[in-house]
VEXGUMAR-549159 format. One record per residue (C-alpha): residue in three letters; y, z, x. Coordinates in steps of 0.02 Angstrom, whole numbers, plus 50000, padded with zeros to 5 digits. Each point is the difference from the previous one (the first is absolute). Example, Ala and Ser with C-alpha at 12.3 -4.5 7.8 and 13.67 -1.06 7.14 Angstrom:
<recs>
Ala497755039050615Ser501724996750069
</recs>
This chain:
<recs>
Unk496474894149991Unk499414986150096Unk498954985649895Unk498285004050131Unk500185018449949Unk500044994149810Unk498574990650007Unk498835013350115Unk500645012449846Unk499494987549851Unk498534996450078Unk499465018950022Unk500735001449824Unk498744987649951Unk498485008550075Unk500625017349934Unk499854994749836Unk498694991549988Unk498825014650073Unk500815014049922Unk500084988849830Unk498164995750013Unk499515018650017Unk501205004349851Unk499064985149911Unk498275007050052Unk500235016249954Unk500864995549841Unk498324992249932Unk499025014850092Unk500725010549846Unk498684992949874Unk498715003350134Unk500335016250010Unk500715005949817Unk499135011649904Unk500244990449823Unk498564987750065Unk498715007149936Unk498754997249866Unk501185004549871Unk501154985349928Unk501885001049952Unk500055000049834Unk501754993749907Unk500595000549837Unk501734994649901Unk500875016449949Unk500225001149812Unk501795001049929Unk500175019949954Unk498615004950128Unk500675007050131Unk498785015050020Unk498554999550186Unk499065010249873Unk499804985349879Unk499614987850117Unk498735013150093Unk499175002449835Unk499744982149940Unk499084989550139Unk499634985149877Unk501984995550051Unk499574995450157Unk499264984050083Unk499644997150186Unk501654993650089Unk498914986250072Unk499714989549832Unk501675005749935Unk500964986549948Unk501885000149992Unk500944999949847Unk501734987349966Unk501045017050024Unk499045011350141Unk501484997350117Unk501095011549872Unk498415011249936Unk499195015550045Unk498295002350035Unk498965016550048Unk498634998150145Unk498585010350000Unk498855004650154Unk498645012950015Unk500115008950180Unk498335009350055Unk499965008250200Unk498095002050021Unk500235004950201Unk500635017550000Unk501014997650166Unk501224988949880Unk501055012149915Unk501795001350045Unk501544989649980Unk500064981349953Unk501224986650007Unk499944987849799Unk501184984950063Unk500374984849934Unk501094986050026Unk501724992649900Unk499795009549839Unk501645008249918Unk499355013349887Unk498545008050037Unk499165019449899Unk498405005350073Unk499195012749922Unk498365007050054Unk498635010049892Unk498645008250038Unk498284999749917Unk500475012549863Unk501464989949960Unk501485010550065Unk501144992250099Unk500335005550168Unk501344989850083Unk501424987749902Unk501124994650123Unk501244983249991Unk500794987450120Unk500264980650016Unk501144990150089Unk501335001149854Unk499895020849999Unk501235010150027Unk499845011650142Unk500275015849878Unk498454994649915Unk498714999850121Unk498605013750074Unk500735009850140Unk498804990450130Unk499824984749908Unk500704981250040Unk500804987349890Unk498354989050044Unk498875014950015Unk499125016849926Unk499105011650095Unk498965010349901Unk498755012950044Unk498094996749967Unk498465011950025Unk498234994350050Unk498604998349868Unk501124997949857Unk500184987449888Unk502074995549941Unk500784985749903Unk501524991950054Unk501064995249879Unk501614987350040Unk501184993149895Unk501114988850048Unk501214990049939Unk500664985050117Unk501904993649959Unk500324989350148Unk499374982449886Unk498344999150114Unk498365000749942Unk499395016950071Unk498745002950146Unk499075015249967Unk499525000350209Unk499855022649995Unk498965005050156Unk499525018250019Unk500055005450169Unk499905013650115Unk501895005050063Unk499404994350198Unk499424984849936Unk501624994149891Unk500945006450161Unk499104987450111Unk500644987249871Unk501625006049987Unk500095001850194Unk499624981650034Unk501294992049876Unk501325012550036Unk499834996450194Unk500204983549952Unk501545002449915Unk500915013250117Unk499764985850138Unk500694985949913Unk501455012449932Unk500115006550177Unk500224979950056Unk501324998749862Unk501065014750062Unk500074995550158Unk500354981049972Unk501505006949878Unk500735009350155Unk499954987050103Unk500754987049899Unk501355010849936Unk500605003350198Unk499764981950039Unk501334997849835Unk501165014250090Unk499844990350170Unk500064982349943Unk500835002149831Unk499014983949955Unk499944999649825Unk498434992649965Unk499075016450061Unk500935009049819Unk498754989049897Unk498575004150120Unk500375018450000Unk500184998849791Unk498414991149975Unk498825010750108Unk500865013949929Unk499524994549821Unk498444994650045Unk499585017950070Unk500725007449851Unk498844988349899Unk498585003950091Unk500395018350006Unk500364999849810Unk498074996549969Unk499505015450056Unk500115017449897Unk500815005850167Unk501504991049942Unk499995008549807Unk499675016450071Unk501394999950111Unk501354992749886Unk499404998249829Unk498695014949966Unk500484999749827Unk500434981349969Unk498614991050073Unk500374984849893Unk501674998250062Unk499275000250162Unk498794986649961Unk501394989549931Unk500784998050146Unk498674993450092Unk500414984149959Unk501825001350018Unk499565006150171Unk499094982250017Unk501314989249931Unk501305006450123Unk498784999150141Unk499974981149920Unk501884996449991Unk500315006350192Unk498734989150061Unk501044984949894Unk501695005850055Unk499374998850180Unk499364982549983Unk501774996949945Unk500895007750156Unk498604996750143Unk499884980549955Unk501924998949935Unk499254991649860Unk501684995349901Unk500554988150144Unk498174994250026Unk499544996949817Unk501124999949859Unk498354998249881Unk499165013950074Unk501225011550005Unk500494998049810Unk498155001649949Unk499635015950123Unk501585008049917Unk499154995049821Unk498585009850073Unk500905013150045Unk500575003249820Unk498154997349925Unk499485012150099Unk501365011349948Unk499704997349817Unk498015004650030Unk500365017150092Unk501285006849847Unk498674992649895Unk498415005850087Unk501075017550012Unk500315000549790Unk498234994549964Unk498965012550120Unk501165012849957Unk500004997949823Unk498504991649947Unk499205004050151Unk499074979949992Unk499784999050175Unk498564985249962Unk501584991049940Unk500975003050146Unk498414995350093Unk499914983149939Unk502104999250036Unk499845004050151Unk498414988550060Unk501264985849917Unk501325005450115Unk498794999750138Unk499674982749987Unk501864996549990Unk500115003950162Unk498484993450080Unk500584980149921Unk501905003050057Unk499755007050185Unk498524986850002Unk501364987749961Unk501285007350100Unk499024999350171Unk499494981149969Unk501704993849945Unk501065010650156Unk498664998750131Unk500934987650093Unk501875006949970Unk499805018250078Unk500045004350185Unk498185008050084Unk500615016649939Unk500464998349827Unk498314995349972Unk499285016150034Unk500515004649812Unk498814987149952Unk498645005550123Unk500295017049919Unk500024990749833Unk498234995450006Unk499415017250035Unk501175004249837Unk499164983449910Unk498245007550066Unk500625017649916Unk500234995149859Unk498564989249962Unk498805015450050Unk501175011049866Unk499864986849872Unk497974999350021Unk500045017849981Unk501115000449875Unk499064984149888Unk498125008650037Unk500165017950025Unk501585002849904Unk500035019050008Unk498555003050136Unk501184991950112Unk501245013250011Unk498975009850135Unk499934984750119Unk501974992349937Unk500765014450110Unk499184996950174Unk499904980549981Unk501895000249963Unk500535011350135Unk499034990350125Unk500664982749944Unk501725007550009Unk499835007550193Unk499604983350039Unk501234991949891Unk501345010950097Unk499224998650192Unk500354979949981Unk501495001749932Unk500475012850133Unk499514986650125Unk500854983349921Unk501575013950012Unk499965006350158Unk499654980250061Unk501614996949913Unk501225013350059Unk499124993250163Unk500554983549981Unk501685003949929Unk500405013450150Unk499654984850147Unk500994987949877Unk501505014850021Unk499655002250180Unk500204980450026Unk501674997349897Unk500745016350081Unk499564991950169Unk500844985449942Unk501625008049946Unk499945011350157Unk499784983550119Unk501474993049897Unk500995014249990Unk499885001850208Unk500394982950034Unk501705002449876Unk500245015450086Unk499734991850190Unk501074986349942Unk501555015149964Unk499565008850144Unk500444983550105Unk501444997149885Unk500655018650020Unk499694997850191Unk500984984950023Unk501215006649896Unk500165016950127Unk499854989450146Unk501674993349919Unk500695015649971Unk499635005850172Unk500934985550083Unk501485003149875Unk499935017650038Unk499984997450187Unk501284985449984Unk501055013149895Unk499725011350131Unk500784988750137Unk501424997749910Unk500365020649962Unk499525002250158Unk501354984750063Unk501375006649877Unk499805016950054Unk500104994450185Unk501434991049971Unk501015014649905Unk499545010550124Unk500514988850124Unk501714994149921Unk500375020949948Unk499495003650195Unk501364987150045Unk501175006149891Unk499905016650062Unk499804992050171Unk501634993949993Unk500975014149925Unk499615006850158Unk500724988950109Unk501445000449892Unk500365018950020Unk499474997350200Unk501244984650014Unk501635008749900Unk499675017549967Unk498595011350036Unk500625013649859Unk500264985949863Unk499485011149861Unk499734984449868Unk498994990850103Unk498775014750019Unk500095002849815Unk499444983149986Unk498765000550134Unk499185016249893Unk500064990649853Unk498964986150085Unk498935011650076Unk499705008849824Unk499234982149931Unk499154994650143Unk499025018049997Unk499464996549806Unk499384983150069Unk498885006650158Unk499405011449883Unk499484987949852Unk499454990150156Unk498765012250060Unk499235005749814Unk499774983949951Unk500545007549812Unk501504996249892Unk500185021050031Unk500305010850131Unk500025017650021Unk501595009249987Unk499785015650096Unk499744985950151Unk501814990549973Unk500925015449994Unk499115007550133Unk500314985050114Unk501724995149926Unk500675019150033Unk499314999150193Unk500834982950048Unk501495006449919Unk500085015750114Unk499514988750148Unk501554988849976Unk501195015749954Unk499415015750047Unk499024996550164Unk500165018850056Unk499265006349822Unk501555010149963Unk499644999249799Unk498825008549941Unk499144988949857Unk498665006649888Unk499084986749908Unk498705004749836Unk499184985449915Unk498254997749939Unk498724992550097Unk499144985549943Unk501384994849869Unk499894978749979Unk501604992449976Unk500394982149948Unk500664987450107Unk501535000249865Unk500275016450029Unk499825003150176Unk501394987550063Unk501245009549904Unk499525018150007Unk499734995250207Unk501894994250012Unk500595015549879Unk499135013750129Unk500784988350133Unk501774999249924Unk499815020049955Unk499595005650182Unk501164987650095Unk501445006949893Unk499495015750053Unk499704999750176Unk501644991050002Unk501175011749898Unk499105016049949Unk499845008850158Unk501894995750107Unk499965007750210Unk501065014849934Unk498955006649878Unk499145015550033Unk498475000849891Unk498224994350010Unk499804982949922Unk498644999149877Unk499304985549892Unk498645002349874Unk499184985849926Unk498745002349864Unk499124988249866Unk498995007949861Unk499364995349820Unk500665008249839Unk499674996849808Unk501464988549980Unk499394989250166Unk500485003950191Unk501125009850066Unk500924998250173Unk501145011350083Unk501154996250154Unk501275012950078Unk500545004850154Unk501195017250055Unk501534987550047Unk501615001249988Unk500084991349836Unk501504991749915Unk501225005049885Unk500274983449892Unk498884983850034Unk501184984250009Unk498744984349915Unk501144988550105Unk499895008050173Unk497865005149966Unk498924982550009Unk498445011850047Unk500055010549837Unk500284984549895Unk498564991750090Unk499055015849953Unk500544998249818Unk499474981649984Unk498385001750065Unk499775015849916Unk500254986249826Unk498874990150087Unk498645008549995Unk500405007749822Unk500585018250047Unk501475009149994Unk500745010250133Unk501285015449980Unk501005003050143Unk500945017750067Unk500925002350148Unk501225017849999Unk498635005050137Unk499124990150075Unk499314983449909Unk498705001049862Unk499214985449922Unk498845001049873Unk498774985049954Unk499344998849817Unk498724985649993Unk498894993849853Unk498285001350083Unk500284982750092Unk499455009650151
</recs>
C-alpha cells in the first residue's frame, strides 16, 4: 500500500467518522427528546430495606420514595440497591402497543409493572451482568420491552442494584421500538464501519507479513487485533456471542484486551526504532513498562472478576495512561535526532496514541462510566490512524531498505563481473597456450609419424630391392616385408583417426587383402573373414594382433595348400566376444603337420610371443589342417 493511498484512506477515515459519529451523538441525546418517561410525573427513588424484597411493599408505601432529582447519594450507593418508581399514563389512544424501557451501564436490573388495581402485569430482568438464561424472550441486557395500552395509568417499578464500584446513572428512556432502532442504527453503523476498517487493515497487514516477513508488522497485526477485541468487548454483541452466561468474565477481559493492545504497541517501538542499540536507558525502562503493564492486566483481571471494582481499575488504568503519555513524550524528544525519516513515523503515530489517550483519560476522570458509549468509537478511530502511519513509516522503510539491496547487489554483481572478466582473460590466455601446445604437439605427431612412415616405407623399400637384386622367391625377405607392412598399416590407420584406437574389422580387412595381393594374386584361397564392425582396438593391441593375422596367413599361403594337393583351400578367420574375454579362431583345410619342430618354426614362436604380449594365450592343432585358437583378457 503506497503512503498517498494511506493518507487519501485516513483522511476519508477522518471524515467518516466524524459525520457518522456526530449523527450517532445527535441522535443519542434525541432519546430524552423523544422518551416517554418525560413527562409530568417524576422518578421517584428510594433505598431498599434489608428483608424487603417484595414490588408489593414498595407499591404500597409511597412515603419511601423521594424525587431522584434532590436525591442525595449515600457513602455506600455504589454497592446498594435502590427501587425507582415512575407513573406511566398514555392519554392519546393511537399509543398503545409495544415499548422499548432502556437504560445505560447498569448490571442488575427487575422491572416490574402494576397496574392501577395493584396487580402486576409484567416482571421481567436483565442488566449488563445477566445471564442470558435469565432474561425475557425479546428482551436485551440494556433493555425491556414491555407492552403498554392507551388511557391507562401503570407504575414502573426498577430495582437495581449496580456492582461495577460506580455511582449509578438511572438514564431509562421509554421509547417506541422505531425510535430506539433509529438510535441503535446510527451507533451500530458506526461501529460495523470502523470494525469493517479493522478487518480489512488485519488482512492486509498479515499478507504484507507473508510477503515481506518483516517482523515489525506481528506487533501491528497484535495490537489492532486487541484493540478490536477491546472495542468489540464493550458491546453485548461480544457477551452474547461468547459469554451468554458469564457476562462478567466477558467484561473482565476488556481490559486485558487493552493491556495487550498496550504491550504490542511497546514491543514495536522496540523493534521499529531498534531501541536496545539506540538507547540503553530507554530500552530498560520500556521493558519495566512492559512488566507494569503486565502486573495491571492479571490484576485488573482478579479484581473485575472477583470484586468486580472496575472504578478501581479505572483509576489504574488512567495512571497507566499517563505512564505512557510522559515516556513516549520523552522518548520522541530525547531520539528525535538519532532515527532515520522513517523511524519517526512511530512517533508521528505516537502523538495520535498521546492524543488517544488524553481524550480516554478526560473521559475516564469526568464521565467515568458515561464514557463507555463514546470509549469504543474514539479508540477505534485513534487506532486506524495509529496503524495507517505506521503502515506508511513501514512501507517507506522496506522502501529504503529494498534500493539499499538493489545498490550493494549492483555492487557485488559489478565486482563479481570484473573478477569474472579478469578469469575469462586468464582462462583465454591460458587456451591460447594450450592451442599453440596442442598445435606444436601436433607438428611433432604429425613429424614422428611422417618419419616412421617414412623410415618403415624404406625399410620395406629396400627389402625389395633385396629380393629383386639376389632372389626374387627369397621367402624371408617377404616375411619380413609383411611384417613391415603389418606395422606400417596400424600406423596409416592411427594416422587417419587421429585416436589412440582403431577399428579392427578395418586392419583385418585390409591386412587379409594385401596379404592375398602379395601371395595369392589369382584368388585361389578361398578366405572367409567374420569380425564385428565397429570394434576399437588399442594401439597396444593392434601392432601385435596385425603381425599374428600376418604370421598366421603367410604360414599358410606358404605351406598349407602345396601344387599337388587336390582340395579347395579354405581359411576362416573370425573374432568374437565371450564371457571369459575374446575369442579368435584361425584354420585353414591344409595339409597340416604331424609334429611341430620349435627349432625349425620362427613364425609360430613369433605367434606365441606376441600372443604373451598382448596377454592371451593361444592353443595350437595341426593333424588337419592348422588351428589356432586366441584367448585374450578383454584387451581388445
Amino acid at each position: 500500500m503506497k503512503p498517498n493511498v494511506i493518507v487519501t484512506f485516513l483522511l476519508l477515515l477522518s471524515i467518516i467518522a466524524i459525520r457518522f459519529g456526530g449523527d450517532a451523538i445527535v441522535a443519542n441525546y434525541a432519546v430524552l427528546k423523544n422518551t416517554y418517561l418525560a413527562d409530568e410525573s417524576p422518578i421517584l427513588i428510594a433505598p431498599e430495606k434489608e428483608n424487603y424484597t417484595s414490588p408489593h411493599y414498595y407499591f404500597a408505601n409511597p412515603k419511601l420514595f423521594q424525587e431522584l432529582s434532590q436525591f442525595t447519594p449515600g457513602t455506600n450507593q455504589d454497592r446498594a440497591t435502590f427501587w425507582l418508581k415512575k407513573r406511566i399514563f398514555l392519554a392519546d389512544s393511537l399509543l398503545t402497543g409495544d415499548y422499548v424501557l432502556s437504560f445505560d451501564n447498569l448490571t442488575f436490573v427487575e422491572l416490574t409493572v402494576i397496574n392501577i388495581q395493584g396487580d402486576i402485569i409484567a416482571k421481567r430482568k436483565a442488566g449488563l451482568f445477566r445471564k442470558s438464561k435469565e432474561l425475557f424472550p425479546k428482551d436485551g441486557r440494556d433493555h425491556f420491552i414491555i407492552h403498554l395500552d392507551s388511557e391507562t395509568p401503570y407504575t414502573l417499578l426498577l430495582r437495581v442494584k449496580h456492582t461495577k464500584g460506580y455511582t449509578p446513572l438511572y438514564n431509562f428512556h421509554l421509547q417506541t421500538p422505531l425510535d430506539y432502532l433509529k438510535k441503535k442504527q446510527h451507533i451500530n453503523l458506526v461501529y460495523a464501519f470502523m470494525e469493517g476498517a479493522i478487518t480489512a487493515l488485519l488482512l492486509y497487514i498479515a499478507f504484507a507479513w507473508l510477503v515481506s516477513r518483516y517482523r515489525p508488522y506481528i506487533w501491528i497485526f497484535t495490537f489492532l487485533l486487541f484493540i478490536g477485541l477491546y472495542s468489540y468487548a464493550l458491546q453485548n454483541q461480544f457477551i452474547d456471542l461468547f459469554f451468554p452466561n458469564k457476562p462478567q468474565l466477558a467484561w473482565s477481559l476488556v481490559s486485558v484486551f487493552r493491556n495487550l493492545a498496550g504491550i504490542s504497541f511497546l514491543l514495536l517501538t522496540i523493534d521499529f526504532l531498534n531501541l536496545r542499540n539506540i538507547s540503553r536507558p530507554y530500552y530498560k525502562l520500556i521493558l519495566a513498562i512492559i512488566s507494569i503493564v503486565i502486573i495491571t492486566a492479571i490484576f485488573n483481571f482478579l479484581n473485575n472478576f472477583y470484586f468486580a471494582n472496575y472504578n478501581l481499575s479505572n483509576w489504574i488504568n488512567i495512571a497507566l495512561g499517563m505512564i505512557y503519555i510522559v515516556y513516549f513524550s520523552n522518548l520522541s524528544v530525547s531520539l528525535w535526532k538519532k532515527i532515520d525519516q522513517m523511524q519517526r513515523f512511530l512517533f508521528y503515530s505516537g502523538g495520535f496514541l498521546v492524543l488517544g489517550i488524553t481524550m480516554l483519560l478526560y473521559c475516564g476522570l469526568f464521565l467515568q462510566e458515561q464514557s463507555i458509549q463514546y470509549v469504543s468509537v474514539l479508540t477505534q478511530f485513534f487506532v486506524l490512524c495509529i496503524t495507517m502511519v505506521l503502515l506508511i513509516g513501514i512501507r517507506l522503510k522496506l522502501r529504503k531498505s529494498e534500493l539499499d539491496h538493489h545498490k550493494s547487489t549492483e555492487t557485488v554483481v559489478q565486482e563479481r563481473t570484473l573478477e569474472l572478466k579478469k578469469a575469462n582473460d586468464a582462462l583465454y590466455g591460458q587456451q591460447i597456450q594450450l592451442l599453440q601446445k596442442n598445435r606444436y604437439i601436433e607438428t611433432l605427431i604429425d613429424e614422428v609419424n611422417h618419419r616412421v612412415k617414412n623410415n618403415l616405407q624404406l625399410l620395406y623399400s629396400l627389402g625389395s630391392l633385396h629380393r629383386i637384386g639376389e632372389n626374387h622367391n627369397n621367402q624371408h625377405m617377404q616375411s619380413m616385408q609383411d611384417r613391415i607392412h603389418a606395422m606400417m598399416l596400424v600406423n596409416q590407420l592411427l594416422v587417419y583417426n587421429q585416436n589412440s584406437q582403431l577399428k579392427l574389422n578395418i586392419l583385418v580387412i585390409e591386412t587379409v587383402n594385401y596379404l592375398r595381393q602379395i601371395h595369392d594374386p589369382g584368388d585361389n584361397v578361398c578366405i572367409h573373414v567374420d569380425v564385428v564392425k565397429d570394434w576399437l582396438i588399442t594401439t597396444n593391441a593392434s601392432i601385435p594382433l596385425a603381425l599374428i593375422i600376418t604370421e598366421l596367413m603367410t604360414n599358410s599361403y606358404k605351406y598349407a595348400f602345396p601344387k599337388s594337393s587336390t582340395i579347395v583351400p579354405k581359411i576362416h578367420l573370425s573374432i568374437v566376444k565371450s564371457e571369459s574375454g575374446t575369442l579368435m579362431r584361425f584354420e585353414d583345410n591344409g595339409i597340416g603337420t604331424a609334429k611341430i619342430v620349435p627349432s625349425s618354426s620362427f613364425g609360430i614362436g613369433l605367434v606365441k610371443d606376441l600372443t604373451r604380449q598382448i596377454k592371451g594365450k593361444v592353443t595350437i592343432s595341426h593333424q588337419a589342417g592348422f588351428q589356432y585358437l586366441f584367448e585374450f583378457n578383454n584387451i581388445l
